[in-house]
Rosetta silent file (secondary structure, phi, psi, omega in degrees, C-alpha in Angstrom):
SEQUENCE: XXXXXXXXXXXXXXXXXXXXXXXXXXXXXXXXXXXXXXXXXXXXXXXXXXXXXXXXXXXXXXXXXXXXXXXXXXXXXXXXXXXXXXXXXXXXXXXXXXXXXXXXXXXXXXXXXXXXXXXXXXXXXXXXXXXXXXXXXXXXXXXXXXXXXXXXXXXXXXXXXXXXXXXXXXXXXXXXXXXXXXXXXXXXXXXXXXXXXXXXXXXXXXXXXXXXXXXXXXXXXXXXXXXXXXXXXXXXXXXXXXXXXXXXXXXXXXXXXXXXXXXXXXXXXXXXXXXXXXXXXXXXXXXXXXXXXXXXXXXXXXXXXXXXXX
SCORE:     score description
SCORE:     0.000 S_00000001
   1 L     0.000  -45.857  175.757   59.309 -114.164   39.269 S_00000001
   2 H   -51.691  -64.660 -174.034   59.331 -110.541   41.127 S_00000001
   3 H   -59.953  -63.179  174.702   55.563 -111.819   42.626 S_00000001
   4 H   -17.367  -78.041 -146.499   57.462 -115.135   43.893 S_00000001
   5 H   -78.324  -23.742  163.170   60.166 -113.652   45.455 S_00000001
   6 H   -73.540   -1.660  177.690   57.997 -110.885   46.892 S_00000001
   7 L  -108.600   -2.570  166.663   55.774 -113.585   48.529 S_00000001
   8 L   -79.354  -44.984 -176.147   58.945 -115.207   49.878 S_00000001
   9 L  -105.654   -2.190  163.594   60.571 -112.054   51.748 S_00000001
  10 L   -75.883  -40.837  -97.556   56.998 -111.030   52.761 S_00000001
  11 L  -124.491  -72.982  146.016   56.310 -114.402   54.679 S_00000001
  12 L   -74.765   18.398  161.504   59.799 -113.777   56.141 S_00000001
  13 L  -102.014  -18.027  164.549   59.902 -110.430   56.972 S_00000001
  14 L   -65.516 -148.703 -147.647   56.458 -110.808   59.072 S_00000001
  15 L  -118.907   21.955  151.748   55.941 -112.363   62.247 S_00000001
  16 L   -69.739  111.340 -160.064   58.059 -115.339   61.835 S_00000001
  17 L   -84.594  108.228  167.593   60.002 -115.939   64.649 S_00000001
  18 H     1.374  -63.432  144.917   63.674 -116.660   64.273 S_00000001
  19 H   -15.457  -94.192  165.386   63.326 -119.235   66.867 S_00000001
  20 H   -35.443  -46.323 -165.709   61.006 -120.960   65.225 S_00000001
  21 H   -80.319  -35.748 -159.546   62.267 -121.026   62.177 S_00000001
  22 H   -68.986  -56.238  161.825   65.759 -122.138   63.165 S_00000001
  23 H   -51.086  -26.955  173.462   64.057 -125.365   65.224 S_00000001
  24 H   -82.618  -35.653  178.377   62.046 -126.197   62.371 S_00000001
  25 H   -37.815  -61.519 -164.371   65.137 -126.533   60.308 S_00000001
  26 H   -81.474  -72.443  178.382   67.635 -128.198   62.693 S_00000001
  27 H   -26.680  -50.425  159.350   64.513 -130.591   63.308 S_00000001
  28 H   -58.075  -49.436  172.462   64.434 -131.424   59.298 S_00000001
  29 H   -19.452  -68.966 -179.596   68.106 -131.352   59.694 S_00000001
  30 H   -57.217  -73.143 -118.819   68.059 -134.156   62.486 S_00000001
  31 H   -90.890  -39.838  171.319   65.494 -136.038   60.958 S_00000001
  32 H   -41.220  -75.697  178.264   67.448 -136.344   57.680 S_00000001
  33 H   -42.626  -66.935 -171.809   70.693 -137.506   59.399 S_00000001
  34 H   -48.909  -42.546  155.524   69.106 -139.915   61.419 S_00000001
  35 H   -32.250  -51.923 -123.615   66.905 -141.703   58.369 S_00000001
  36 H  -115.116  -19.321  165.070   69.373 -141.460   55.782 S_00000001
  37 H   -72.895  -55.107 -157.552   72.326 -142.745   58.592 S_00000001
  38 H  -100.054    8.318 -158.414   70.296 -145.469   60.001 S_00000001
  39 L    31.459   47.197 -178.106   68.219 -145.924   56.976 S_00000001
  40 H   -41.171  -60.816 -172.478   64.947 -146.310   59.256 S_00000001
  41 H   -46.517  -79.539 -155.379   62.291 -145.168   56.597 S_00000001
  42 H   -82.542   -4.945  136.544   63.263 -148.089   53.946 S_00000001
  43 H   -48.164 -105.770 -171.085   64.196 -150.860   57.051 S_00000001
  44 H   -45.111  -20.126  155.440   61.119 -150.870   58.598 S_00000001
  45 H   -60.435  -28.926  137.292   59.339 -150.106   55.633 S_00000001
  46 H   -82.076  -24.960  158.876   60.731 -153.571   54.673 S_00000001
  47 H   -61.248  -64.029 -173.406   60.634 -154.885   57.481 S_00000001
  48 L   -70.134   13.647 -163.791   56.841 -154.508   58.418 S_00000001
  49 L   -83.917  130.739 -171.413   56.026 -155.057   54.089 S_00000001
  50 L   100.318  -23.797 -156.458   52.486 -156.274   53.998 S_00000001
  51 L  -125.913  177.525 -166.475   51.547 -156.885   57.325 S_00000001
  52 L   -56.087  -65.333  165.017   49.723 -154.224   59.664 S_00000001
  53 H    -0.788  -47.551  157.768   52.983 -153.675   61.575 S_00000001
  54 H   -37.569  -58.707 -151.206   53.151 -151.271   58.367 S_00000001
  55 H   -92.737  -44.935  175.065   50.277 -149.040   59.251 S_00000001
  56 H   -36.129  -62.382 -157.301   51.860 -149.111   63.022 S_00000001
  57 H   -87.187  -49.540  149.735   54.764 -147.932   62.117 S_00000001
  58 H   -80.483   37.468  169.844   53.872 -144.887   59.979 S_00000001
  59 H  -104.624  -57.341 -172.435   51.270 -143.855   62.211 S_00000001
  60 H   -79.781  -39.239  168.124   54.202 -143.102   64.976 S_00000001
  61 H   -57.308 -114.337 -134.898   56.447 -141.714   61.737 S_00000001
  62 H   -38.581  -50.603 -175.767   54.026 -139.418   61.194 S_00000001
  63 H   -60.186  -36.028 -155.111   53.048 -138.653   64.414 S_00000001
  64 H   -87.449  -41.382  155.742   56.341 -137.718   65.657 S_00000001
  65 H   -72.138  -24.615  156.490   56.331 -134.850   63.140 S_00000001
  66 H   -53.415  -49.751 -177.366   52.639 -133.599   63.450 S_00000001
  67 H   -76.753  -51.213  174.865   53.565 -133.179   67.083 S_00000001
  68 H   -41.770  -60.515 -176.894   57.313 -131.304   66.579 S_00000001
  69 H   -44.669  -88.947 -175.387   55.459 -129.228   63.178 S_00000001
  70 H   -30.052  -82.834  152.819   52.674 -128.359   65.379 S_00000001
  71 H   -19.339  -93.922  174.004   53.801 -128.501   68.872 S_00000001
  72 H   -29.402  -26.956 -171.309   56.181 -126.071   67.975 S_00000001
  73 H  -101.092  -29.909  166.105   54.432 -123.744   66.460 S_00000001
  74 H   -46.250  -42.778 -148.191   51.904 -124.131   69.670 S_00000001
  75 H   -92.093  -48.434 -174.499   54.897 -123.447   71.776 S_00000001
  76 H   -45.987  -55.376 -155.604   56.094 -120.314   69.974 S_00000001
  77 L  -117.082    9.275  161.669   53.050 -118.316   69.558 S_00000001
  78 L    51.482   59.312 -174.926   51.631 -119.394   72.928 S_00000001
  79 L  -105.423   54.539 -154.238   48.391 -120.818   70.785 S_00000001
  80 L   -81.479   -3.122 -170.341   47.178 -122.340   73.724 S_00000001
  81 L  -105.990   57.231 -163.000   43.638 -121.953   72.777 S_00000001
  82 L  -164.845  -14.290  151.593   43.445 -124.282   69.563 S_00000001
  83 L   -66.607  -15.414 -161.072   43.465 -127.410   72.356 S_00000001
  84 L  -102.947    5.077  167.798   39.975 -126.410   72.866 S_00000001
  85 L  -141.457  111.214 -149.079   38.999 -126.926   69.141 S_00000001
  86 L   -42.379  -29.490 -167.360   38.049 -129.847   68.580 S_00000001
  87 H   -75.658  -32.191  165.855   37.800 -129.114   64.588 S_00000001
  88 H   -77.797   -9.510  147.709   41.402 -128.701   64.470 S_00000001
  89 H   -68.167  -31.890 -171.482   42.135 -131.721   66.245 S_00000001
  90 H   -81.576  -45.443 -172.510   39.691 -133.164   63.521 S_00000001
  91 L  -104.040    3.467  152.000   42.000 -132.003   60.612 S_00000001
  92 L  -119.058   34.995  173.839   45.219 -133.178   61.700 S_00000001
  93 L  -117.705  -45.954  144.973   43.908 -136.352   62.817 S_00000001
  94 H   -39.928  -31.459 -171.774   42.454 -136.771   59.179 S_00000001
  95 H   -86.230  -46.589 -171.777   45.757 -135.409   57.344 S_00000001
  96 H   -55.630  -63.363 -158.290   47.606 -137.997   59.766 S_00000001
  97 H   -50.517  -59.315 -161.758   45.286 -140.924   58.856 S_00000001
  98 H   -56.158  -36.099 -167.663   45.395 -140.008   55.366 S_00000001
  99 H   -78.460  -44.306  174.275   49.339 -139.829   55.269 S_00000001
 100 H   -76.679  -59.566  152.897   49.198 -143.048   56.910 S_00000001
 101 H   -14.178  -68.608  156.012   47.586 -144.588   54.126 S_00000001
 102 H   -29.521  -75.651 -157.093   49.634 -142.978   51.191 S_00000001
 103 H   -72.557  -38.888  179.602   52.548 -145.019   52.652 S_00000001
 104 H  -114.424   32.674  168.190   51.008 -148.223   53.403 S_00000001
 105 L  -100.450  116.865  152.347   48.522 -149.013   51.261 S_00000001
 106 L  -139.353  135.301  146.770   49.889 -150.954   48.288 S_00000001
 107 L   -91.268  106.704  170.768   48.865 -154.082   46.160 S_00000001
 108 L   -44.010  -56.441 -138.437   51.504 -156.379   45.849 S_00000001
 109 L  -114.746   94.248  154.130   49.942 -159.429   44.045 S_00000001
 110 H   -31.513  -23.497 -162.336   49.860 -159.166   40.092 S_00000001
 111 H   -86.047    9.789 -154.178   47.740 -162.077   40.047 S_00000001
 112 H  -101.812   -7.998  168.831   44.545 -160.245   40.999 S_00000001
 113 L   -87.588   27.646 -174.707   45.180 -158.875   36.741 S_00000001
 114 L   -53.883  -36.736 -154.829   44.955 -162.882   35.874 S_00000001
 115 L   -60.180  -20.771 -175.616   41.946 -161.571   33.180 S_00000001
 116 L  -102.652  161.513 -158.242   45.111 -159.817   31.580 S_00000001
 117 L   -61.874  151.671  162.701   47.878 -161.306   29.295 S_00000001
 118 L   -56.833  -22.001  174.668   50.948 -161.548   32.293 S_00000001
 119 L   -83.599    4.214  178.871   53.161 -159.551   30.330 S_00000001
 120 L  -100.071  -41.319 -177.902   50.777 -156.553   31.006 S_00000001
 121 H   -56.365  -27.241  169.147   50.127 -157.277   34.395 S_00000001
 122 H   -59.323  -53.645  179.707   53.005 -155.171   36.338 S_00000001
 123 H   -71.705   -9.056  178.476   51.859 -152.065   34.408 S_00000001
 124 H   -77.705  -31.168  179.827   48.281 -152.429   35.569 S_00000001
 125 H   -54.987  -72.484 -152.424   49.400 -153.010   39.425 S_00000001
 126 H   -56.816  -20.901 -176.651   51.318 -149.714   39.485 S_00000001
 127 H   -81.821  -32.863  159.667   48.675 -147.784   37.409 S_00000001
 128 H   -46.342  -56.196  169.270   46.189 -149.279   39.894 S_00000001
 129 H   -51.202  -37.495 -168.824   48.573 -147.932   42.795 S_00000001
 130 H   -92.672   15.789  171.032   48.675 -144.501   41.623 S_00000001
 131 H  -106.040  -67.787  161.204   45.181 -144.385   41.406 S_00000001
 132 H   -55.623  -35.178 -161.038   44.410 -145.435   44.959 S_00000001
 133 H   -89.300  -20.348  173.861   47.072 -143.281   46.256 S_00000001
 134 H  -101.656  -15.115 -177.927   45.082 -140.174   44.207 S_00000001
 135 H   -86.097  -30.307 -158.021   41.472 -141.461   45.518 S_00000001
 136 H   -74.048  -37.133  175.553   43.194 -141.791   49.278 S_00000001
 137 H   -62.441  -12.936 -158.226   44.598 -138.336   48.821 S_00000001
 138 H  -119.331  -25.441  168.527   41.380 -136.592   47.467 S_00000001
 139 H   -45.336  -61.203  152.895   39.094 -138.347   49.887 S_00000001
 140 H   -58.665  -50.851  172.403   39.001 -136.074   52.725 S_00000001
 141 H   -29.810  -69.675 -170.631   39.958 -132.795   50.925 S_00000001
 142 H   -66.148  -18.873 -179.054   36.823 -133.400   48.520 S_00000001
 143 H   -74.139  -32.275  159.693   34.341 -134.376   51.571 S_00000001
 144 H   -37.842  -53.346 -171.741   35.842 -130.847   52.892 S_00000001
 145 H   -60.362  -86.302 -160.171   35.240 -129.178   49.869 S_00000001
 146 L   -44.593  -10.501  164.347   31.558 -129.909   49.570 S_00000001
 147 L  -118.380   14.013  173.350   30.982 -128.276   52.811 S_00000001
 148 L  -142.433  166.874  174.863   32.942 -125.075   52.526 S_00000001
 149 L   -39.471  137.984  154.760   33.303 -122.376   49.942 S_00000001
 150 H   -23.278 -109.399 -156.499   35.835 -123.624   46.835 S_00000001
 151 H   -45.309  -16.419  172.536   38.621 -121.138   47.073 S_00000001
 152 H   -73.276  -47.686 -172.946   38.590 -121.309   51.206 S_00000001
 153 H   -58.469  -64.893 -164.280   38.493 -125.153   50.842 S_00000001
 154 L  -100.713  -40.342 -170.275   41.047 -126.653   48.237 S_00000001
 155 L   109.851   32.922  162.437   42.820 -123.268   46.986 S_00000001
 156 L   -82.867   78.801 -168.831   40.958 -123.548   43.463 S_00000001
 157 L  -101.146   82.492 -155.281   41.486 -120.436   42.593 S_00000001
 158 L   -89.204   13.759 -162.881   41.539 -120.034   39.063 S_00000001
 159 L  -113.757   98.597 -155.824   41.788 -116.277   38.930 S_00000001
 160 L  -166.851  120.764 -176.548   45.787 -116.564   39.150 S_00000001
 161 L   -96.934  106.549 -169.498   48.693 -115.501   37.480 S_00000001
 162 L   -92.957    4.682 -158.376   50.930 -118.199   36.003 S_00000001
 163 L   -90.545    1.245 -168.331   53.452 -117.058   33.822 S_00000001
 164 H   -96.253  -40.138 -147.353   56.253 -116.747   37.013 S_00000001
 165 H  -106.128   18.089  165.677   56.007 -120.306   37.933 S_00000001
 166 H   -84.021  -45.129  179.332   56.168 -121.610   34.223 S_00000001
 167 H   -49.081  -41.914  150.271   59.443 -119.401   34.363 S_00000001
 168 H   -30.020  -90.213 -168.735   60.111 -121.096   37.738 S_00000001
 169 H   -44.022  -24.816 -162.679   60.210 -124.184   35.902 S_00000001
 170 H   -84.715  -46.517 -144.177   61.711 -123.483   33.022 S_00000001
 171 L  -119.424   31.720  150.991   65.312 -122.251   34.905 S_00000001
 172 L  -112.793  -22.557 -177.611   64.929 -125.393   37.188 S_00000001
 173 H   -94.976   36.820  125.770   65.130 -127.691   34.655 S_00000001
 174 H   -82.361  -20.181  176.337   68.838 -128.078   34.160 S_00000001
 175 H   -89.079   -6.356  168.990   69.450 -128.670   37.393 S_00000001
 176 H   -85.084  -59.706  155.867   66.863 -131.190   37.636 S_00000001
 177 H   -41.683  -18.766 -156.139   68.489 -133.149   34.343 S_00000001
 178 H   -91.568  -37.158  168.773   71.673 -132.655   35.942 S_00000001
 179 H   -49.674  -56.277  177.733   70.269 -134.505   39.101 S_00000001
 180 H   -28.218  -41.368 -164.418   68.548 -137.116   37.139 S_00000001
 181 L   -67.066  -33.944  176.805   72.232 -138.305   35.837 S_00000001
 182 L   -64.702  165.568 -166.934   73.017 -139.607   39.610 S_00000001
 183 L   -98.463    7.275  144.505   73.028 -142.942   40.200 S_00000001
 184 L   -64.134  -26.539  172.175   70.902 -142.148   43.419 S_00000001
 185 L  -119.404   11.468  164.937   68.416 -141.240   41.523 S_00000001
 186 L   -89.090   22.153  174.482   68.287 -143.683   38.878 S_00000001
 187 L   -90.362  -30.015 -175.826   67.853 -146.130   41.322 S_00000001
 188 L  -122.923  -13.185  173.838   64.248 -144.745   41.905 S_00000001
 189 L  -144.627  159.521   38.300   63.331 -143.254   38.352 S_00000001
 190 L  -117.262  153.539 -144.855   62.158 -143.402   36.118 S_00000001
 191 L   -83.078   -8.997  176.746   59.124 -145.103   38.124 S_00000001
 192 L  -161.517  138.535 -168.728   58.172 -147.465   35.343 S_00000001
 193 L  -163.540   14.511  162.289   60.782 -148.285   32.355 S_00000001
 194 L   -84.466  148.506 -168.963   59.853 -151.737   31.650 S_00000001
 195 L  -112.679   28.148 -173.990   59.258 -152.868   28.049 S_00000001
 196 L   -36.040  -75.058 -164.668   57.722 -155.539   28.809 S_00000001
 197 L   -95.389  -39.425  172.380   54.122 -155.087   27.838 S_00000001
 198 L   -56.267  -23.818 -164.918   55.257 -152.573   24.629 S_00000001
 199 L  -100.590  -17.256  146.589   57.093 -155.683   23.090 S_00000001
 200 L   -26.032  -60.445 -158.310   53.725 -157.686   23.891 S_00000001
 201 L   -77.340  -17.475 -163.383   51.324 -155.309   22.663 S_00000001
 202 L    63.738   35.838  178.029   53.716 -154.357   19.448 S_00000001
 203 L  -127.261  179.219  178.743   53.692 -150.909   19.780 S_00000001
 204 L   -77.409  129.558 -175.505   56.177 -148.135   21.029 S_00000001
 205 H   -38.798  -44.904  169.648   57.309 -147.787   24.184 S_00000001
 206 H   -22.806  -63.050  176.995   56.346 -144.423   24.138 S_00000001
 207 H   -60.852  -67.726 -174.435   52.664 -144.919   24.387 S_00000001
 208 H   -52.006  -33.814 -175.569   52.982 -147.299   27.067 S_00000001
 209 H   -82.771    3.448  153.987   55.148 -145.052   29.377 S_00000001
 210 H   -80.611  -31.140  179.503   52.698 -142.442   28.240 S_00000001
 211 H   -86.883  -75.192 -167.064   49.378 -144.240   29.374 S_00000001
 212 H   -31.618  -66.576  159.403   51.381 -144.898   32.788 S_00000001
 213 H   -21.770  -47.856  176.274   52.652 -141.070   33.002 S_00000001
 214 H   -70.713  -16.008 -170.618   48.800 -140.182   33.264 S_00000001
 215 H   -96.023  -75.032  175.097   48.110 -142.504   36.358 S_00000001
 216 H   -45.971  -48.543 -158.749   51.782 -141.293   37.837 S_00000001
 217 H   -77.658  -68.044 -173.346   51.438 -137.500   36.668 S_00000001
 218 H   -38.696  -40.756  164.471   47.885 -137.181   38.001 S_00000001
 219 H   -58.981  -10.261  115.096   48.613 -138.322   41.589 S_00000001
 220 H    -1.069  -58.338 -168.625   50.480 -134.910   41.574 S_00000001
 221 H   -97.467   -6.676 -156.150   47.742 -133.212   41.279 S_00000001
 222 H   -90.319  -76.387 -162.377   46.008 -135.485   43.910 S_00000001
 223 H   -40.620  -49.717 -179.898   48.825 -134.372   46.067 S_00000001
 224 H   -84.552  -20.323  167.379   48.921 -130.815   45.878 S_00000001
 225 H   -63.057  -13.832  172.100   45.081 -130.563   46.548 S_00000001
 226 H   -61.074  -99.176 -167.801   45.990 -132.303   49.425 S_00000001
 227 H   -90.208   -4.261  177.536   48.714 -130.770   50.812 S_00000001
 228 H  -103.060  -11.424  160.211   48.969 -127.196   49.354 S_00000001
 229 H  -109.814  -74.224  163.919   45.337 -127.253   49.323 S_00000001
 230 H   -51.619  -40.436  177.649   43.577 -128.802   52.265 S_00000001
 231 H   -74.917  -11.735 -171.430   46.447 -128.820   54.443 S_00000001
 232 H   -97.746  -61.698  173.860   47.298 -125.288   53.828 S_00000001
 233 H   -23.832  -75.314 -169.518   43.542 -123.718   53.296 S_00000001
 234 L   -71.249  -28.423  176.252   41.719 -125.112   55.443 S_00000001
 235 L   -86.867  -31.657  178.019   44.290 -125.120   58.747 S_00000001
 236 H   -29.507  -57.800 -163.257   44.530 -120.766   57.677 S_00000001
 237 H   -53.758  -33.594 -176.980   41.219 -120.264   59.593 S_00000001
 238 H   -93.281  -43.892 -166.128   43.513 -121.431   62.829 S_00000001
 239 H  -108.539  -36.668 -175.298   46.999 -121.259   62.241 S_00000001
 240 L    96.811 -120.401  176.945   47.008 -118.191   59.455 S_00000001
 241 L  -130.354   51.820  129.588   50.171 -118.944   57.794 S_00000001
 242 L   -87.299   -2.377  165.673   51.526 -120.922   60.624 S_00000001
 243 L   -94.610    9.176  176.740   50.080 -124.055   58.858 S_00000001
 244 L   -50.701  -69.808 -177.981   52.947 -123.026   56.256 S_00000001
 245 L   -39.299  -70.789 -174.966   55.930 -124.656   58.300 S_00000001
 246 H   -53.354  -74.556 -135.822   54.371 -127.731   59.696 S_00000001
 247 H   -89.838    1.324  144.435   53.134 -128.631   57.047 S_00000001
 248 H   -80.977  -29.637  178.642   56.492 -128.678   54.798 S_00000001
 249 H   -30.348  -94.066 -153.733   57.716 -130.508   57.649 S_00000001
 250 L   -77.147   14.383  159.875   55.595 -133.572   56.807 S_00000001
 251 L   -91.488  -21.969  173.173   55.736 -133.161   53.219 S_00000001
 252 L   -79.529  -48.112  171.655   59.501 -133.777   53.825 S_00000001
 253 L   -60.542   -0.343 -177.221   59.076 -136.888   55.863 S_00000001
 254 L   -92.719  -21.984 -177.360   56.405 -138.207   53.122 S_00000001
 255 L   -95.849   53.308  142.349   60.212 -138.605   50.631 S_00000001
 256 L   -52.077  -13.201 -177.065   61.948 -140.085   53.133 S_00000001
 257 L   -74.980  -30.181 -171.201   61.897 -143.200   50.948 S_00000001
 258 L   -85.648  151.320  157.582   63.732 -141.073   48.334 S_00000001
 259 L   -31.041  154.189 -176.272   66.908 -140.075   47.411 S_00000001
 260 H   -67.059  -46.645  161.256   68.587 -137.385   50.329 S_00000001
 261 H   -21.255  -60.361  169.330   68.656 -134.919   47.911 S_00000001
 262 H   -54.878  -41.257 -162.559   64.883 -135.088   46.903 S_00000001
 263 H   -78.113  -16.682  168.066   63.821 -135.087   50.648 S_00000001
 264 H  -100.131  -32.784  145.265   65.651 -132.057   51.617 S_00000001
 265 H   -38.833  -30.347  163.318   64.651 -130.417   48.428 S_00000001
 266 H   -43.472  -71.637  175.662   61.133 -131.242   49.620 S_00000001
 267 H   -16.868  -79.843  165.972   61.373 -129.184   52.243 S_00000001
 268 H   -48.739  -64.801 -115.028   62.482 -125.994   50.321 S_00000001
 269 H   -93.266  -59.948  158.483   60.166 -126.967   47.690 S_00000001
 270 H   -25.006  -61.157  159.879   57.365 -127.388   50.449 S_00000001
 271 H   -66.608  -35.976  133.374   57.732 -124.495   51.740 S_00000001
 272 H   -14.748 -117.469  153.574   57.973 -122.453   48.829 S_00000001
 273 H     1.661  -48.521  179.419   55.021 -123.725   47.280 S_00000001
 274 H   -58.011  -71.732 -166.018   53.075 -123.680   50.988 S_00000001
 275 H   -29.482  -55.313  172.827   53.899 -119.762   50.749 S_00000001
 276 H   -67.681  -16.331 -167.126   52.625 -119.322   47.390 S_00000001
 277 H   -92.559  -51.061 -174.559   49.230 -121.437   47.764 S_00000001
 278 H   -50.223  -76.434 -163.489   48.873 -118.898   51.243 S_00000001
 279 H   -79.345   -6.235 -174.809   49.329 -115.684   49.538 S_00000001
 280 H   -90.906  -12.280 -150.625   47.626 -116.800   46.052 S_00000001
 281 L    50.027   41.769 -124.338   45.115 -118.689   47.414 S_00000001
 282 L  -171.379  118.955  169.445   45.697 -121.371   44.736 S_00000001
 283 L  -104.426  -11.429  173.033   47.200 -124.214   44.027 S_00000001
 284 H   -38.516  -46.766 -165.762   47.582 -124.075   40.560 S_00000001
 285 H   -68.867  -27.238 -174.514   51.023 -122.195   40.274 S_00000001
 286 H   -95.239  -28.751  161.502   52.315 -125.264   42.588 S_00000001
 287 H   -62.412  -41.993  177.915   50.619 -127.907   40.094 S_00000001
 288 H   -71.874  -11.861  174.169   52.839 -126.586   36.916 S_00000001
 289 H   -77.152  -43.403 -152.917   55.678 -126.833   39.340 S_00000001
 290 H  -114.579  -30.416  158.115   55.526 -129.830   40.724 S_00000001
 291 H   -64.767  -38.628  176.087   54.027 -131.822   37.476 S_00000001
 292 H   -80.839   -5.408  176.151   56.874 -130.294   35.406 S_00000001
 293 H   -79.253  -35.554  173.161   59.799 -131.078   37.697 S_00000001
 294 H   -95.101  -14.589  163.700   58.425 -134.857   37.465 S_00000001
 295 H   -65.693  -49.413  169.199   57.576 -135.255   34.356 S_00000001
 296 H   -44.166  -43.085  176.881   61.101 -133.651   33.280 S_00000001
 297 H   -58.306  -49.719  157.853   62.652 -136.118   36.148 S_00000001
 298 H   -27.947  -68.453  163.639   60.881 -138.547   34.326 S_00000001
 299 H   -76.010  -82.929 -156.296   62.045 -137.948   30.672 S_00000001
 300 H   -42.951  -67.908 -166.232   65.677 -137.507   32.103 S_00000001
 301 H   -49.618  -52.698 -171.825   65.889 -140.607   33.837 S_00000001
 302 H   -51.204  -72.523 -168.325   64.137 -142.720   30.804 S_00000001
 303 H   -37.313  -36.904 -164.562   66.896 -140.579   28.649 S_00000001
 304 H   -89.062  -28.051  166.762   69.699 -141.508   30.712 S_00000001
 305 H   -51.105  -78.230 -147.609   68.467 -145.089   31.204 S_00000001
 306 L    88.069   25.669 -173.020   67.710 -145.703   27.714 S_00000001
 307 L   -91.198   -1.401  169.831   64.734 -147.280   28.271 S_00000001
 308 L  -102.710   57.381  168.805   62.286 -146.571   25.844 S_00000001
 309 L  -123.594 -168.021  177.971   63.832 -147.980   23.313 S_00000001
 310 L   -91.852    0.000    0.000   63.491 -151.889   22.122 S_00000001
């Protein structure tokens, strides 16, 4: 924990500018109220469901934080020379694209599992989602990877010391059951709790929400190579650890769909995490974090639910 918290008050005690930080904040701040008042994210996210209008629509959600995240950080540090390269323009125009994807690529139509009994078919869409949502996340990263060193690329860094952030984890999770218990967030988890297909197959729910849980847990891990690895690694070479900020930014605007709670927890959690992949060069220590807060969010809600039972 002492390595954490010393990679926390180094990051801020450095050449972070007050300014800066206070505008990235008030900006998350803003951005909160206005979703979560006018409920924008999950309107128009229903509104536009299905049709291109979708892809339209998070393209300018995104964009409007890649330029504030950015922009800002452009503005601060007078980095006026990073318009002229083009490669850097190249890797938030991929992280955008890719982001745009995440949200609006889904399959919808059960019937394309006709080969499978129908009482099966719902868990195969969503295991099918979370699978495209870990190839769309991994795509770019891994074509990255293959043309730069590992630990420069993704943050695979396996030479890492992990025992702080199982203790992280460990003294997070009561407040993460205690969260679980609202009725904000049992509204959204546990992410698959039908028993559909267990009383089909004749076996215990368990196993089925356990073969889902591998499809769901892995896209995690999708995630943080993604953004605690490509987006943080690979933008260092430009930004240093100015791609820290921005790039919690738009890890907060990817829950906007979520409870308020999760999405401003992002943030922190984003940033956090960002720090630690920066000074570890690593993403691991942010994979045991971020798989065990949802799989515990997981097992609470199911607990709280009741749902694996018959």
């Amino acid at each position: 924990m002492k390595k954490i918290i010393g990679y926390i008050r180094e990051y801020f005690s450095e050449d972070v500018r007050i300014g800066y930080l206070a505008f990235s904040f008030f900006f998350i701040l803003f951005s909160l109220f206005l979703n979560y008042g006018f409920r924008i994210s999950r309107t128009f996210t229903a509104l536009f469901h299905g049709s291109i209008e979708l892809y339209y629509f998070h393209a300018l959600f995104y964009g409007i934080v890649f330029l504030f995240g950015f922009g800002s950080y452009l503005i601060t540090y007078k980095r006026w020379d990073l318009l002229k390269e083009k490669k850097w323009f190249l890797l938030i125009f991929v992280s955008w694209i890719t982001l745009i994807g995440i949200s609006s690529i889904r399959i919808e139509n059960a019937d394309i599992f006709s080969f499978l009994p129908e009482e099966t078919r719902y868990l195969a869409l969503l295991c099918m989602n979370y699978a495209i949502n870990s190839f769309v996340y991994l795509f770019f990263p891994l074509a990255y990877f293959f043309r730069r060193n590992v630990s420069e690329s993704l943050g695979l860094n396996l030479k890492t010391e992990l025992t702080p952030y199982w203790i992280l984890l460990l003294l997070m999770v009561p407040l993460i059951v205690w969260a679980s218990a609202s009725p904000s967030f049992l509204k959204v988890y546990p992410r698959y709790y039908d028993i559909t297909a267990a009383r089909f197959l004749g076996i215990s729910p368990y196993w089925v929400c356990g073969f889902f849980e591998i499809f769901y847990l892995s896209n995690f891990i999708a995630l943080e190579i993604f953004f605690r690895g490509f987006m943080i690694q690979s933008f260092v070479r430009y930004l240093g650890k100015g791609s820290i900020l921005p790039t919690a930014m738009i890890y907060c605007y990817m829950h906007f769909n979520k409870p308020l709670e999760e999405a401003f927890g992002s943030f922190l959690g984003g940033l956090i995490l960002g720090i630690i992949a920066y000074r570890t060069r690593s993403i691991f220590g942010g994979v045991i974090v971020h798989l065990g807060v949802a799989f515990v969010m997981e097992m609470a809600a199911h607990f709280f639910r009741g749902s694996l039972t018959y």
